[in-house]
N, C-alpha and C positions, 0 to 999 in steps of 0.2 A: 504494500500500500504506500504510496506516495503522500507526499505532503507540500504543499505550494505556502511559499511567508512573499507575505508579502509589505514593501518598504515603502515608508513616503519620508521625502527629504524636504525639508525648508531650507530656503536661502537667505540668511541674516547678513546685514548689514556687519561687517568687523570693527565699525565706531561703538557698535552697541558691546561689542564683547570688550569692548578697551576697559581693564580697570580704573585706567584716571580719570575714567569719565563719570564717573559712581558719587556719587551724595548722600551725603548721612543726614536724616534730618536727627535733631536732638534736642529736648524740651530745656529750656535753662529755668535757674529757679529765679527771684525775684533781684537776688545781685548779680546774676549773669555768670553763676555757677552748673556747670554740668553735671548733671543727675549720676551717681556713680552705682546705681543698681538699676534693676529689673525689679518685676515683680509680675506673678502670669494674674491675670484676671478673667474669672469666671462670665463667661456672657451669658446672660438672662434675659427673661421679657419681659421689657421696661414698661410694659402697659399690664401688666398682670397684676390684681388687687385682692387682697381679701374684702368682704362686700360683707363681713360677720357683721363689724361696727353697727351699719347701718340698718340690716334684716335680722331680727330676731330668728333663732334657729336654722338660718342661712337660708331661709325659702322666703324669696320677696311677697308684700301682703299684698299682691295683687286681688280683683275680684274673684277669679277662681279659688284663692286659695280662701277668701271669707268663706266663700259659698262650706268649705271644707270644714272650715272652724264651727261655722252655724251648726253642720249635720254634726260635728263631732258632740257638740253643746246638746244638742237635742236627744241623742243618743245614751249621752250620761246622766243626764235629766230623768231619762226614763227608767235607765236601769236603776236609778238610785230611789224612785218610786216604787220599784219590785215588779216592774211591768215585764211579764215574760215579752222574750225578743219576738216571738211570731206574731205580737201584738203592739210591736213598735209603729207609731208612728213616721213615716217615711218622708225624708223632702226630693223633691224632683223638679225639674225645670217643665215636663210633660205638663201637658191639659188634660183634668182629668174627662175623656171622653169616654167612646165605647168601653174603652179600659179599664176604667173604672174601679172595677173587680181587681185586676191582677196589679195595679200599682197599689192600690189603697191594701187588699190582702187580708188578711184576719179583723185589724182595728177599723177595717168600715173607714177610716179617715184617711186626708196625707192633706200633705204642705206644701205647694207649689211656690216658686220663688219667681220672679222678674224686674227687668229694670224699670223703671218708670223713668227717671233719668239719669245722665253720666254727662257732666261738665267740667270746664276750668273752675276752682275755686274761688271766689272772691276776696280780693287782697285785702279788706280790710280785718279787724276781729269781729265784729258785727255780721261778716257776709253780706254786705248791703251796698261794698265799692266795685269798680269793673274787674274784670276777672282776669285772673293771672295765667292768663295763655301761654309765656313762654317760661321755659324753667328760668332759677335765678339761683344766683349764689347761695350756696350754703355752709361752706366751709372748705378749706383746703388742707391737707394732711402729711406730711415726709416720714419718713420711713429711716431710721437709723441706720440699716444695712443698707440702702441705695440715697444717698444724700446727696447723689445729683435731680431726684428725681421728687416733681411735686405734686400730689395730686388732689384736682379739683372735683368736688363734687356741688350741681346744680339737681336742685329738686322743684320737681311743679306737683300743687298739688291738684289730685281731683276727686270732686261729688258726686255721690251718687244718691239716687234714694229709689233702697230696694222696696218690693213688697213682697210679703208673703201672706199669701193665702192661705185661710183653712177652710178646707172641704170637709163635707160630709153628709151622707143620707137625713141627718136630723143637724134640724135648728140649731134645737140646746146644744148639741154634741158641739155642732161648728162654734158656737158661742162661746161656751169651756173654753174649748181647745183657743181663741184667739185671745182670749184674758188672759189663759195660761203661756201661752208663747209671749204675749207680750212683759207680763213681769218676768219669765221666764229670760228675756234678753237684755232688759233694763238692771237684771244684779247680775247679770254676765258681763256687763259692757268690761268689763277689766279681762275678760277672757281674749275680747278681742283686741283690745289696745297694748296689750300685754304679746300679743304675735303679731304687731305692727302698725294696727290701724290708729291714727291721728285723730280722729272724731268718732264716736258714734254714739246716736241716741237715737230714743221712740219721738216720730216723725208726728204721726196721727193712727186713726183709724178711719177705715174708708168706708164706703155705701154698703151696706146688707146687700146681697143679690143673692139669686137661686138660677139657675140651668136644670133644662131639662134634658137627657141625655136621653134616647130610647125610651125606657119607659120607667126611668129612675130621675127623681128631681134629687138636685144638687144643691146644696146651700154653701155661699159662700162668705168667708169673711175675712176681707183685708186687713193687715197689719202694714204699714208702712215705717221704716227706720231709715235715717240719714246715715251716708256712711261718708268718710273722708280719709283717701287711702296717697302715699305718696312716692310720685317715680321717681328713681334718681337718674340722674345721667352722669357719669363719669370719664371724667378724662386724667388722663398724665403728660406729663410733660416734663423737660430738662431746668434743672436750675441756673445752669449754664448757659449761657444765650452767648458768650464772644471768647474765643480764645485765641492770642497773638502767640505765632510759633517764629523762632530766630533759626532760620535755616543756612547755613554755610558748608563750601567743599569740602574735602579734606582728601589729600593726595597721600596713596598708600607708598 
């Protein structure tokens, strides 16, 4: 068996191979002393942050993650009432329609959540000034192992105001159950601002209404709460913005 190599040649320049034509750059210190060490340095990425500081448990409070917090709230609520689980209570984002049955399940009930609104928050304390559309300064951070490096964090905040509904085949039932969700989240509010959230309270309560689905009527009864959750933006950047280098030949 044979074997074929094969060569590629480049043609250089013999000025570029001249040694005396070689330059050493070299940093001088502030007397116009040459650095008489090395020192190797680790590269890293200079935009890499821990985001703990700012997010409780490391998972940002965004809406999905309330929605989490609510059912987890609800959940423990119940258990700590002695309510067996196949008789829990459920929150879903579903309408309870033809379904009725298989979302609601043993307890006849369930708890639908949606937004009614999600805005910029309003700059003043009152909420009563224009709204703070774009993020704004929040605070800026260094880092003792990288002190060239600074970083800025910008938070905007925003509003929302959930509702949740409570369904069910009976009145009184729906009734209960919206008096009890409601205090039920008024001595929680430390549940949620304690994993991140910046505001929350009981909003109102809404209109009584009934549906009819097939040939089951449905009672409803809204709870509305304000929520005020906040996004960060972050950026990094150098602390160093200019450096003057003294560059000279040196003939071997």
């Amino acid at each position: 068996m044979s074997s074929n190599t094969s060569q590629l040649f480049e043609q250089v320049d013999k000025e570029i191979l001249n040694e005396e034509n070689l330059f050493t750059v070299a940093i001088l210190d502030s007397n116009g002393n040459l650095s008489e060490h090395l020192k190797q340095v680790k590269i890293e990425n200079p935009f890499s942050f821990d985001t703990s500081m700012l997010s409780p448990n490391n998972i940002p409070f965004d809406l999905p993650r309330f929605i989490d917090v609510a059912n987890d709230v609800l959940v423990d609520a119940q258990s700590r009432e002695g309510t067996e689980s196949d008789y829990y209570v459920g929150l879903t984002a579903e309408f309870p329609d033809k379904e009725f049955g298989r979302i609601a399940g043993l307890s006849n009930e369930v708890i639908t959540w949606k937004v009614i609104r999600r805005e910029p928050a309003k700059m003043s304390s009152k909420g009563d000034s224009r709204p703070q559309r774009k993020a704004r300064f929040t605070q800026d951070l260094r880092l003792a192992d990288q002190p060239n490096k600074v970083i800025t964090v910008e938070t905007r905040p925003i509003d929302h105001v959930i509702e949740f509904s409570c369904w069910s085949t009976s009145a009184q039932q729906a009734n209960d159950r919206a008096l009890w969700l409601e205090r039920l989240f008024v001595t929680h509010t430390w549940a949620f601002e304690i994993q991140g959230a910046d505001r929350f309270f009981w909003k109102d309560r809404g209109i009584d209404t009934y549906a009819t689905v097939g040939n089951i009527k449905l009672y409803q009864r809204p709870v509305r709460f304000h929520l005020r959750t906040l996004e960060h933006q972050i950026s990094a950047g150098p602390m160093i913005q200019h450096m003057t280098f003294n560059i000279h030949s040196s003939k071997s």
